[in-house]
C-alpha positions as CSV (number, residue, x, y, z in Angstrom):
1,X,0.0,0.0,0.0
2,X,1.4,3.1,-1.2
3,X,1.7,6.5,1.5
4,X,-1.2,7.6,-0.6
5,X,-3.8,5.0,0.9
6,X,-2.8,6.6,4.9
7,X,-4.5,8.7,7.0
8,X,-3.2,10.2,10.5
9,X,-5.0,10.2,13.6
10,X,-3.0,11.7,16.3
11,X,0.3,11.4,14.4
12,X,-0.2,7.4,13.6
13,X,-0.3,5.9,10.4
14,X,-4.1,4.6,10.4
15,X,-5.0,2.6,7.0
16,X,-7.9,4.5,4.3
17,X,-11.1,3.7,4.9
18,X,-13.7,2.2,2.0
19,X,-16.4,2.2,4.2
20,X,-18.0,3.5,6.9
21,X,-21.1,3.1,8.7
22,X,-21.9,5.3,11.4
23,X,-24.1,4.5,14.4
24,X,-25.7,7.4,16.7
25,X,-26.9,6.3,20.2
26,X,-27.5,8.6,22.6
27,X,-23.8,10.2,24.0
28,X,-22.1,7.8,21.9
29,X,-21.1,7.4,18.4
30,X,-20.0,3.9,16.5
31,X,-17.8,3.6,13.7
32,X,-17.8,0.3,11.8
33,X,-15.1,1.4,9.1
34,X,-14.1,-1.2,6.6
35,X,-10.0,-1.0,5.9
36,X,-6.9,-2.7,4.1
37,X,-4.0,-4.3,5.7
38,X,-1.1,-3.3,4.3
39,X,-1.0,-7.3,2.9
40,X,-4.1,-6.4,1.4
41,X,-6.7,-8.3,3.3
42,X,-9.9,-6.3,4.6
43,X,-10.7,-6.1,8.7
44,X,-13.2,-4.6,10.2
45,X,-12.6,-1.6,12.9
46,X,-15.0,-0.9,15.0
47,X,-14.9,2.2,17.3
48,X,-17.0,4.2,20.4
49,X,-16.6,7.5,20.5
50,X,-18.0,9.6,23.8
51,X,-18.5,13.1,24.0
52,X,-17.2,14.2,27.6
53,X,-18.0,17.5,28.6
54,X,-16.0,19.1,31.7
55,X,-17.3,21.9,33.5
56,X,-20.7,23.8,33.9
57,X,-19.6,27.3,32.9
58,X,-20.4,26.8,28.9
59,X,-17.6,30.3,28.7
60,X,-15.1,27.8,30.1
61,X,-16.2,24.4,29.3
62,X,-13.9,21.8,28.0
63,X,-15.0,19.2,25.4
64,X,-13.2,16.0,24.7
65,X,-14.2,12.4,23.2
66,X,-12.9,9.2,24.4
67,X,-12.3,6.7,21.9
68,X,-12.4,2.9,22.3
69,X,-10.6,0.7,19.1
70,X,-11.6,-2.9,18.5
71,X,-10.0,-4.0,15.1
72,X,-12.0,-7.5,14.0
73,X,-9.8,-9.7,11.3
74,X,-11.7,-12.0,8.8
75,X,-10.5,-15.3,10.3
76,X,-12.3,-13.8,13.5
77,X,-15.6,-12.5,11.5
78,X,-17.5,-15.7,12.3
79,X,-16.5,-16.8,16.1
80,X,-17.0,-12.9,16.6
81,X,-20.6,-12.8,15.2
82,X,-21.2,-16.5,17.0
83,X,-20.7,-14.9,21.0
84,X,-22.6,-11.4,19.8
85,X,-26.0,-13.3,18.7
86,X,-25.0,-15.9,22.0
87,X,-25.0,-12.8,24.3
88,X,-27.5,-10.9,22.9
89,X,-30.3,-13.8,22.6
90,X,-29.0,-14.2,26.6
91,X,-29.4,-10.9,26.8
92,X,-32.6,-10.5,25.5
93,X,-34.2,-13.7,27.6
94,X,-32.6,-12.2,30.6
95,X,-34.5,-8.8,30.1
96,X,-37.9,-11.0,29.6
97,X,-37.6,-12.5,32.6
98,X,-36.9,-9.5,34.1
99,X,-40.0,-7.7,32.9
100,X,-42.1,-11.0,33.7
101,X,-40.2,-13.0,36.3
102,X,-40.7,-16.8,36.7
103,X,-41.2,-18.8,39.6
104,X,-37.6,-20.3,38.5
105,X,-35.0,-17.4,38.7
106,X,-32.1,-19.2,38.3
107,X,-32.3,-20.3,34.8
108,X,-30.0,-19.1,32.5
């Protein structure tokens, strides 16, 4: 990959992004950016972004983000996607029973 394909972020070579989707919830922002390896093999990055905001005074505020990098490699893709869809579904029966508890609690 030539210099051409690089971007910096905080004076670090970070790899050019074909694709982005962007994800707004609430305080937070999610990247999911689609980049090269420098062998030429895709990976997916994946990144929170949360707006901080010091002070009350808006005169003398401060505002940051704190950002969070996960990078995901294709011979991960699937394992990856395997324990999301396990924790959500857990998740998600977790939050039912919560909402309408059984007389067995201790179900998982």
């Amino acid at each position: 990959m030539d210099e051409s394909n690089l971007q910096y972020e905080n004076g670090v070579k970070d790899q050019q992004i074909f694709y982005s989707k962007v994800i707004k919830a609430g305080k937070r922002i999610y990247y999911l950016d689609m980049k090269q390896s420098r062998y030429g093999d895709y990976y997916l990055a994946i990144t929170e972004s949360k707006k901080t905001v010091m002070g009350v005074d808006p005169a003398t505020q401060v505002v940051s983000f704190e950002k969070h990098k996960i990078f995901l490699y294709k011979e991960d893709f699937e394992k990856f996607l395997e324990g999301i869809h396990e924790l959500i579904d857990l998740i998600n029966i977790k939050n039912e029973q919560h909402l309408f508890p059984s007389s067995d609690e201790n179900e998982i």
